[in-house]
C-alpha positions in Angstrom: -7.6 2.1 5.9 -4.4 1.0 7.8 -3.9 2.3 11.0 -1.5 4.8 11.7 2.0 3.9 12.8 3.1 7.8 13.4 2.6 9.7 17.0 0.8 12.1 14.8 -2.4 12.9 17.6 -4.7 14.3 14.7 -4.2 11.1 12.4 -5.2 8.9 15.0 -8.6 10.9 16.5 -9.8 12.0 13.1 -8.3 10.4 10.3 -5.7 11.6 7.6 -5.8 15.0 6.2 -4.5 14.2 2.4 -3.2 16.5 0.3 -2.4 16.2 -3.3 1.3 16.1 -3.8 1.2 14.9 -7.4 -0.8 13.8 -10.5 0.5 10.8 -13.1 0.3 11.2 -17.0 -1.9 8.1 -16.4 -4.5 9.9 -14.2 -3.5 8.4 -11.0 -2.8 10.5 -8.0 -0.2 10.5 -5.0 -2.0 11.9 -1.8 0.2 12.7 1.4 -0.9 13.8 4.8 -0.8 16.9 6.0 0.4 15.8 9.6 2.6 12.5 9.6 3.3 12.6 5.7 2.1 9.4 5.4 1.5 8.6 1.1 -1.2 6.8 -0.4 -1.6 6.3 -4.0 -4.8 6.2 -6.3 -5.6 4.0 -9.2 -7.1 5.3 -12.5 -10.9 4.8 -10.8 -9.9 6.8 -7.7 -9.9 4.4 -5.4 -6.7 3.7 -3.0 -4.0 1.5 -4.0 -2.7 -1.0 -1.2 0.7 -1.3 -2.5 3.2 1.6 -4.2 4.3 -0.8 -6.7 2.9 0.5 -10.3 4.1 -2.7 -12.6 1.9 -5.5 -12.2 4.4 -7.6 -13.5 6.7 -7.0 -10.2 3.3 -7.0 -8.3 2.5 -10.8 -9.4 6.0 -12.3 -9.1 6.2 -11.3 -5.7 2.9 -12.2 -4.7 3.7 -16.1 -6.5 7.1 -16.0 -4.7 5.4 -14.9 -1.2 3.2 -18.0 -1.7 5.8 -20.5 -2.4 7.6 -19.3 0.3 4.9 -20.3 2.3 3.9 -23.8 0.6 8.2 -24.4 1.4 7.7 -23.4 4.8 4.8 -25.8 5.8 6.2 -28.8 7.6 5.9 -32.2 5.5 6.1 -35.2 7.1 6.4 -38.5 5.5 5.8 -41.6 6.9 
């Protein structure tokens, strides 16, 4: 679980206090807590998404463009 980036005292000593906030037609969940509204989404298994992007499509172009990025950004030197 990432740590909190809110002031919100109760987050930070005992973890979020989630709610349910809404349910998908596709059986996935959006939880919010109670105290710094923080939102964390659930796949179809229940378990917690890292990213609030839903189409994998989006999901895998920017994870290939975030690694070219990086393979640009290396210094090369030739000799």
């Amino acid at each position: 679980m990432k740590p909190t980036t809110h002031n919100a005292l109760p987050c930070s000593i005992f973890g979020h206090n989630y709610m349910k906030s809404k349910t998908n037609a596709d059986h996935t969940t959006e939880l919010t807590c109670s105290h710094c509204n923080t939102i964390v989404h659930t796949d179809t298994k229940g378990d917690f998404e890292e990213s609030s992007i839903s189409n994998k499509q989006i999901q895998s172009t920017l994870r290939q463009l975030f690694h070219l990025n990086i393979s640009l950004s290396k210094p090369s030197f030739s000799s």
